[in-house]
Short mmCIF file of the C-alpha atoms (twelve columns), coordinates in Angstrom:
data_MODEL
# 
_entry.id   MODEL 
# 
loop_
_atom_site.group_PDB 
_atom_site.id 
_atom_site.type_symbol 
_atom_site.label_atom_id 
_atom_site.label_alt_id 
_atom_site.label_comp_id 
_atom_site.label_asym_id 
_atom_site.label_seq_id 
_atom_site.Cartn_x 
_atom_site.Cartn_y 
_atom_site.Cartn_z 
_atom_site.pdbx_PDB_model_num 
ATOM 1   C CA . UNK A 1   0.000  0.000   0.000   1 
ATOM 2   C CA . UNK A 2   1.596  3.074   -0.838  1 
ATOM 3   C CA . UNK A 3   2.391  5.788   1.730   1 
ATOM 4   C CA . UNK A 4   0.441  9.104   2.481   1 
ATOM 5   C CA . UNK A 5   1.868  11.940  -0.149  1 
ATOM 6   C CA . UNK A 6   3.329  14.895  2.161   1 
ATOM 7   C CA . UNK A 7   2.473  18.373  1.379   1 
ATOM 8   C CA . UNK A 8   3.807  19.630  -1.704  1 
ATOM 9   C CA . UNK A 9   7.378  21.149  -1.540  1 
ATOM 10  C CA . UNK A 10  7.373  24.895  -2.753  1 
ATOM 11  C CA . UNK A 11  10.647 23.904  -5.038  1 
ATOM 12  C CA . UNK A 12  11.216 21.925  -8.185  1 
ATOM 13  C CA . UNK A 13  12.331 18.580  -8.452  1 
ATOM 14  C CA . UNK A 14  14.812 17.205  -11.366 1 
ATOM 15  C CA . UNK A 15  14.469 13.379  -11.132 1 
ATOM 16  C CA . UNK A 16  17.402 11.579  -13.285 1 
ATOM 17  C CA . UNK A 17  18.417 8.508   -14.231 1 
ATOM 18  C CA . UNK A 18  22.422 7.687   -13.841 1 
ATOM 19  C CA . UNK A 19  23.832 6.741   -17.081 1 
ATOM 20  C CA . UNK A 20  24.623 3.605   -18.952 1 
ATOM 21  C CA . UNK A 21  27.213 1.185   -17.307 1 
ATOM 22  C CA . UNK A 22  29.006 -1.726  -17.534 1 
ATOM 23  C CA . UNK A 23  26.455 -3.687  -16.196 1 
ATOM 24  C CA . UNK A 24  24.334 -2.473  -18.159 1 
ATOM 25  C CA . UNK A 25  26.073 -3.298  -21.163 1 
ATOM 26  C CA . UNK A 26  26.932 -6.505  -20.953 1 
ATOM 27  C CA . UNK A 27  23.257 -7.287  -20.146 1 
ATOM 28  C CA . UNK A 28  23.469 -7.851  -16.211 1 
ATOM 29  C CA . UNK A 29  20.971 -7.554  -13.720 1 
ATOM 30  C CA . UNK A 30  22.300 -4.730  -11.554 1 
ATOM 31  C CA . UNK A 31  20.153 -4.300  -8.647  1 
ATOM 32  C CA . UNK A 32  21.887 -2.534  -5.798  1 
ATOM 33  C CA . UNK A 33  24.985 -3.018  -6.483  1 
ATOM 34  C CA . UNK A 34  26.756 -0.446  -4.884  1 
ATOM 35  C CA . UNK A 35  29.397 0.019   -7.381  1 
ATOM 36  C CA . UNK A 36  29.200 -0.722  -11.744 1 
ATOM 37  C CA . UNK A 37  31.491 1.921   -13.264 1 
ATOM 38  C CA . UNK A 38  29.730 4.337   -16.470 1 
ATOM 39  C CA . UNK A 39  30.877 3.220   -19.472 1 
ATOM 40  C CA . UNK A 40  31.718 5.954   -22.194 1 
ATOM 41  C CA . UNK A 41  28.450 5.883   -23.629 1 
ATOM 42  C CA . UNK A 42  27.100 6.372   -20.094 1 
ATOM 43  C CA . UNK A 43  29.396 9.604   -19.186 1 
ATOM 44  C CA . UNK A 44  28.336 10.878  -23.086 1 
ATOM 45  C CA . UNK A 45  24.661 10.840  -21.459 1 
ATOM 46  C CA . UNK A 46  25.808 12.177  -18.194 1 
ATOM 47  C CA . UNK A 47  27.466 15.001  -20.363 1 
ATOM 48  C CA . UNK A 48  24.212 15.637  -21.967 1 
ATOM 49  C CA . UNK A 49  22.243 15.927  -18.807 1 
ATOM 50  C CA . UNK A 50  24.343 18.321  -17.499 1 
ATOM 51  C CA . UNK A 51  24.301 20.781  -20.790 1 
ATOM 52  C CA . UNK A 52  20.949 20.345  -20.707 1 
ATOM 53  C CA . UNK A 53  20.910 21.443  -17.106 1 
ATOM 54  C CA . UNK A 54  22.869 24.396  -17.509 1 
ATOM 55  C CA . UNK A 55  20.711 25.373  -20.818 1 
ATOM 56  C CA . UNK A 56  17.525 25.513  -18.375 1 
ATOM 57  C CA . UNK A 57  18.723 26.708  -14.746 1 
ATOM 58  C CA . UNK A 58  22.168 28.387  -15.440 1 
ATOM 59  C CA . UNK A 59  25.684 28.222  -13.630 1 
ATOM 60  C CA . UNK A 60  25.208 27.840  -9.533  1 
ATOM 61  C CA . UNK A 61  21.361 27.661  -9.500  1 
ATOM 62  C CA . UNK A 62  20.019 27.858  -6.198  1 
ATOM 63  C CA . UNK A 63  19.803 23.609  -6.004  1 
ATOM 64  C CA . UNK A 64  20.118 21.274  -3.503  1 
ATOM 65  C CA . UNK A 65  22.191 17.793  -4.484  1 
ATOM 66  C CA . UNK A 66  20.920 14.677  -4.229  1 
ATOM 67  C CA . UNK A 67  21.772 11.088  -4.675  1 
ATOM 68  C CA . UNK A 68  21.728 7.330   -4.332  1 
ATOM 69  C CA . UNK A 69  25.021 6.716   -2.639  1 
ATOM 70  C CA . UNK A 70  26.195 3.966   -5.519  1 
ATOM 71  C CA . UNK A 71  28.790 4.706   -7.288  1 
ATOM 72  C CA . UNK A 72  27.139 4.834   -10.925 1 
ATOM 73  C CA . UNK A 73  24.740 7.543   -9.382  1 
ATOM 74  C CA . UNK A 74  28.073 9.882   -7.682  1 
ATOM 75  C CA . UNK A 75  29.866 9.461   -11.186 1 
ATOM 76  C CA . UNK A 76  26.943 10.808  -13.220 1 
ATOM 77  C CA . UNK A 77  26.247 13.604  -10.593 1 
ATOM 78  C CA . UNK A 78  30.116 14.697  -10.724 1 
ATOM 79  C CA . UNK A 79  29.635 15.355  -14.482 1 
ATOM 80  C CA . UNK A 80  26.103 16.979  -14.007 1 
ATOM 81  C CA . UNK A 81  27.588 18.518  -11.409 1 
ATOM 82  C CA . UNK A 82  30.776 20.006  -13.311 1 
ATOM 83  C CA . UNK A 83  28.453 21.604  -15.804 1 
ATOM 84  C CA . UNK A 84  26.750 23.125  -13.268 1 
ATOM 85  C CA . UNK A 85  29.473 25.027  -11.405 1 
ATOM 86  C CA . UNK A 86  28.747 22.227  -8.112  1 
ATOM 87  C CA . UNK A 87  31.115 21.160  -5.495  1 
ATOM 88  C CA . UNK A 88  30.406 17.793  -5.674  1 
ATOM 89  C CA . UNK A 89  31.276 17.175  -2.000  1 
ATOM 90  C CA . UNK A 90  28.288 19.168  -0.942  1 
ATOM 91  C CA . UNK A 91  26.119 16.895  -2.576  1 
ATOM 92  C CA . UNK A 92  23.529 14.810  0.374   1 
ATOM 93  C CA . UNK A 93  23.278 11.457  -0.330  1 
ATOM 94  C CA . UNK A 94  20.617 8.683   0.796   1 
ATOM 95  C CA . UNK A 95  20.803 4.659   0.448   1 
ATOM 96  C CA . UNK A 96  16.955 4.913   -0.289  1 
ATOM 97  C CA . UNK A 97  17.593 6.101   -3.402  1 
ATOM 98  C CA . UNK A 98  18.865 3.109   -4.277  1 
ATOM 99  C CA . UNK A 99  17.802 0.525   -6.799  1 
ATOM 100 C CA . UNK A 100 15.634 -2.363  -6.505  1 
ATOM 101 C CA . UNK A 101 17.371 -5.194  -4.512  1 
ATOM 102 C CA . UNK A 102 17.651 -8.185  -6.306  1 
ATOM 103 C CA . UNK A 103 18.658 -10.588 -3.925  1 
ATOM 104 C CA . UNK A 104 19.980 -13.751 -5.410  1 
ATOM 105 C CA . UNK A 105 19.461 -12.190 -9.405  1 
ATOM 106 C CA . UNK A 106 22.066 -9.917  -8.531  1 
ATOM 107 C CA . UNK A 107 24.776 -9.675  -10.732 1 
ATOM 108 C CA . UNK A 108 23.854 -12.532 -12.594 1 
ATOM 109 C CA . UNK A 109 23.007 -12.385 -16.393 1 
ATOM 110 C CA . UNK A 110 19.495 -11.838 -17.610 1 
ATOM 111 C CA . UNK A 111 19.638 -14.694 -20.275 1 
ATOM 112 C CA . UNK A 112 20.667 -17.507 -17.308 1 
ATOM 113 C CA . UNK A 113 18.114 -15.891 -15.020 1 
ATOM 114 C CA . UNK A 114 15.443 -15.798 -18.096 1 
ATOM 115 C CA . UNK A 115 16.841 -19.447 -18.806 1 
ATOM 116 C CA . UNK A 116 15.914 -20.396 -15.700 1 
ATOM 117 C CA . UNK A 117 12.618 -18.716 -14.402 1 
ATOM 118 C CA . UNK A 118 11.568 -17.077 -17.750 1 
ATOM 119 C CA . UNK A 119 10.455 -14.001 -18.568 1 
ATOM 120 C CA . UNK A 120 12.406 -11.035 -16.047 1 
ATOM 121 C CA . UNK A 121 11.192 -7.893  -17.613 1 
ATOM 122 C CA . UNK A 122 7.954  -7.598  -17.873 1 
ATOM 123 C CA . UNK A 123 6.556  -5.872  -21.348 1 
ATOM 124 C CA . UNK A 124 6.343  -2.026  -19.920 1 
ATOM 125 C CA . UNK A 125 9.495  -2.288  -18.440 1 
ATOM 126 C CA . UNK A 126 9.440  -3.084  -15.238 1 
ATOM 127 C CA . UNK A 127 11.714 -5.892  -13.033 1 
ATOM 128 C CA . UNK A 128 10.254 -9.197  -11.778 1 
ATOM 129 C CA . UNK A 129 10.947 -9.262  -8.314  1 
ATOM 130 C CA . UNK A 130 13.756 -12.298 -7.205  1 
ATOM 131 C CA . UNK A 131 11.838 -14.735 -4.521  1 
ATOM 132 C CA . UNK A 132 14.558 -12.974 -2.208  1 
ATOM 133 C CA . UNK A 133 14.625 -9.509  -3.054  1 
ATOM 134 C CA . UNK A 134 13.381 -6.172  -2.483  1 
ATOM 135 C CA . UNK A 135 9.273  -5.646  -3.753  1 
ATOM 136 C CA . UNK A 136 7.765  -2.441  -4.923  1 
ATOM 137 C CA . UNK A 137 5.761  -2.220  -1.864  1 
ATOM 138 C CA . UNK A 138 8.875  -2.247  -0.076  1 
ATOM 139 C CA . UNK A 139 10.825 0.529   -2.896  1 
ATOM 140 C CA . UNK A 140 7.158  2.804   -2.324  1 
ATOM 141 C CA . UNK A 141 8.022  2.328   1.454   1 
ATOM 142 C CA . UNK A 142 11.868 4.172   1.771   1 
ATOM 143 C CA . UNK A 143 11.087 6.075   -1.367  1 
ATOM 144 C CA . UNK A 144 8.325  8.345   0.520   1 
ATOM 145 C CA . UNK A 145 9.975  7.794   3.618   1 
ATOM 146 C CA . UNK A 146 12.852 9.772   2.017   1 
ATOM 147 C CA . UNK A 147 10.511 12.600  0.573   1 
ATOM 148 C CA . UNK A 148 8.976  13.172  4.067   1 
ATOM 149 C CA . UNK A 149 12.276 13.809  5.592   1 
ATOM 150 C CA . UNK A 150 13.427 15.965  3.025   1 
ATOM 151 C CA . UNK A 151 10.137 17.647  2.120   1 
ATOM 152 C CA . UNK A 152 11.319 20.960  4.091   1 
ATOM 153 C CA . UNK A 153 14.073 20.781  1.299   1 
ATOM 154 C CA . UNK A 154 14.276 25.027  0.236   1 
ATOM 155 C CA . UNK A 155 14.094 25.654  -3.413  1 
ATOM 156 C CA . UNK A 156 15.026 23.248  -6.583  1 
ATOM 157 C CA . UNK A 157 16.426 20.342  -6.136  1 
ATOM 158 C CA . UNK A 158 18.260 17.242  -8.492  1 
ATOM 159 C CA . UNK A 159 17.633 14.013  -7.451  1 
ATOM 160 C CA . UNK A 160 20.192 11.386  -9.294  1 
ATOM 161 C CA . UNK A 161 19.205 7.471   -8.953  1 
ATOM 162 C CA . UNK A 162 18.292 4.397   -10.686 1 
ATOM 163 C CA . UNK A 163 15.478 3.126   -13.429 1 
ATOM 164 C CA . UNK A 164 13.455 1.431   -11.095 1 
ATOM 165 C CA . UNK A 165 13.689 2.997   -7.894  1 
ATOM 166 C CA . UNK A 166 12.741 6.526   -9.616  1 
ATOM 167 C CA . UNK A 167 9.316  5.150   -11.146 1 
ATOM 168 C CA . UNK A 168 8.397  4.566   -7.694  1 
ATOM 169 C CA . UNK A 169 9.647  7.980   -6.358  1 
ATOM 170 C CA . UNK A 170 8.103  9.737   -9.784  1 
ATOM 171 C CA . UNK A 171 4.948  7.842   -9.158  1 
ATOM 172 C CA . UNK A 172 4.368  8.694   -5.565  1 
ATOM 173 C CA . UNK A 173 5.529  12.412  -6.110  1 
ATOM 174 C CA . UNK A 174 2.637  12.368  -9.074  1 
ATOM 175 C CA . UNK A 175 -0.343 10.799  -7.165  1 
ATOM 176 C CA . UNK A 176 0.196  7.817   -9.666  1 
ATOM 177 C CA . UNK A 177 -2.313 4.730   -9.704  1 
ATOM 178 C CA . UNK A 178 -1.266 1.774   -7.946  1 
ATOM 179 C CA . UNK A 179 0.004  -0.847  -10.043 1 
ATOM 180 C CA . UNK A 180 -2.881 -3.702  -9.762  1 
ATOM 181 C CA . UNK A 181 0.043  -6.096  -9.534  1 
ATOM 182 C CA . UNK A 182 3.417  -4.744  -7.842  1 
ATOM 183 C CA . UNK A 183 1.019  -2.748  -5.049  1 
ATOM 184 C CA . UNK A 184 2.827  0.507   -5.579  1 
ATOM 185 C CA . UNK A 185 2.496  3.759   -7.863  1 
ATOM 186 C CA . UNK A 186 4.893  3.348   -10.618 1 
ATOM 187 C CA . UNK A 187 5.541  6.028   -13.367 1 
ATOM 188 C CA . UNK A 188 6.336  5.204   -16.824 1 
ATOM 189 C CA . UNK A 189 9.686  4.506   -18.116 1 
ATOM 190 C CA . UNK A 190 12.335 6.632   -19.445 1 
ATOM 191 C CA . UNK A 191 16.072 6.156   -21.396 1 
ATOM 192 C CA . UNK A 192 19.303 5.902   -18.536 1 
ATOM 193 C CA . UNK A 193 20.184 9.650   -18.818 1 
ATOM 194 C CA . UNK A 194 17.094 11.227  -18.619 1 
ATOM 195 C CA . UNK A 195 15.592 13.931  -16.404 1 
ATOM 196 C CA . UNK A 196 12.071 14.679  -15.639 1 
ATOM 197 C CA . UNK A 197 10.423 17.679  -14.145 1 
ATOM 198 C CA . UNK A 198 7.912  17.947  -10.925 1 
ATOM 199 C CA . UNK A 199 6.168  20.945  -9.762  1 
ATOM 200 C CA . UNK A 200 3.142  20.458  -7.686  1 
ATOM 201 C CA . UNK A 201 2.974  17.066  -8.570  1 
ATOM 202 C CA . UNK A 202 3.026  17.576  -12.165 1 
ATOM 203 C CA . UNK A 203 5.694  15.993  -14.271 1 
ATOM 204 C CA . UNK A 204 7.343  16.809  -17.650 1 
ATOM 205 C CA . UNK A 205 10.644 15.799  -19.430 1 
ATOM 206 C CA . UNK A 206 13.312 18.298  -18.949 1 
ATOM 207 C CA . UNK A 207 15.574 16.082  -21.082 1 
ATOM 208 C CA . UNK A 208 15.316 12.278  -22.952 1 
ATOM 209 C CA . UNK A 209 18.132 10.200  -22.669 1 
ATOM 210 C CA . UNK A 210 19.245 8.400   -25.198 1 
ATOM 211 C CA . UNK A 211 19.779 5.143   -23.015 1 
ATOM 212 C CA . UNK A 212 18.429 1.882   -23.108 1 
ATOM 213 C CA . UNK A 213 14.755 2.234   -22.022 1 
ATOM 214 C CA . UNK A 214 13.905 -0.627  -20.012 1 
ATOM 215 C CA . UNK A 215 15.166 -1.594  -16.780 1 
# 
């Protein structure tokens, strides 16, 4: 069941998705693992996030930093970051901004785990859960848990995590439905490298990534 919404922050929120990464591209499941290096192609898209950035707020907007503490997130933020005129080091990081756990799946393939339990991805994008892993219940939990600690957050903010944990976040921050399956409000997928928008719960895409679109 997914949590009450707190009141809505006066500030903006930029939601974005960490680049592409080695993990990524040899077709792994990732999970929370806390550290799978960007690949080039995955910097490239960090690059583009942060021109795009600086094309809409400026140098030094008034912004407050924040990200999953795994290592793919802090690389892409450093480059967003960069563009932005940012100490890095003042960025606030949070380990529920993390990705999906996937227990046992973790790490692994997704053709052995497909080989052996079938289908992993289900056809709008989202990740099976592992048998001993982390639910969407449980992601809608420390997501909003998160966003009522930090709702007194003052002005804009950028928000830098994962595929799956930020459809949860971008679906409780929107007053999504709750998927009829997972039990939690999930948003619609986007690219690795992209950023969305939210204002008063609204959402809109600030930039498209040009990442793989699926989990």
């Amino acid at each position: 069941m997914n949590q009450p919404l707190p009141a809505s922050r006066k500030g903006r929120d930029f939601i974005a998705r960490h680049g592409e990464t080695v993990f990524n591209a040899a077709r792994r499941l990732q999970g929370d693992h806390p550290h799978t290096p960007l690949t080039r192609a995955g910097f490239m898209q960090a690059d583009e996030m942060g021109r795009a950035l600086r094309d809409l707020l400026g140098a030094k907007p008034a912004l407050t930093l924040w990200a999953s503490p795994t290592g793919r997130a802090l690389q892409t933020l450093a480059v967003i970051a960069e563009h932005l005129e940012f100490d890095w080091h003042a960025a606030h990081t949070d380990p529920r901004l993390v990705e999906i756990g996937m227990g046992s799946w973790g790490g692994r393939y997704y053709a052995d785990v497909i080989g052996e339990v079938g289908p992993v991805v289900t056809p709008e994008g989202l990740l099976r859960p592992a048998a001993d892993g982390e639910d969407y219940r449980q992601i809608d939990i420390r997501v909003s848990s998160w966003l009522t600690d930090t709702n007194d957050d003052a002005g804009d903010r950028l928000v830098i995590m994962h595929g799956i944990s930020s459809r949860v976040l971008r679906g409780v921050m929107t007053g999504a439905s709750v998927h009829p399956e997972w039990g939690a409000p999930i948003a619609a997928g986007l690219p690795q490298g992209s950023v969305v928008l939210i204002e008063q719960g609204r959402e809109s895409v600030a930039h498209l990534g040009t990442g793989h679109a699926p989990a």
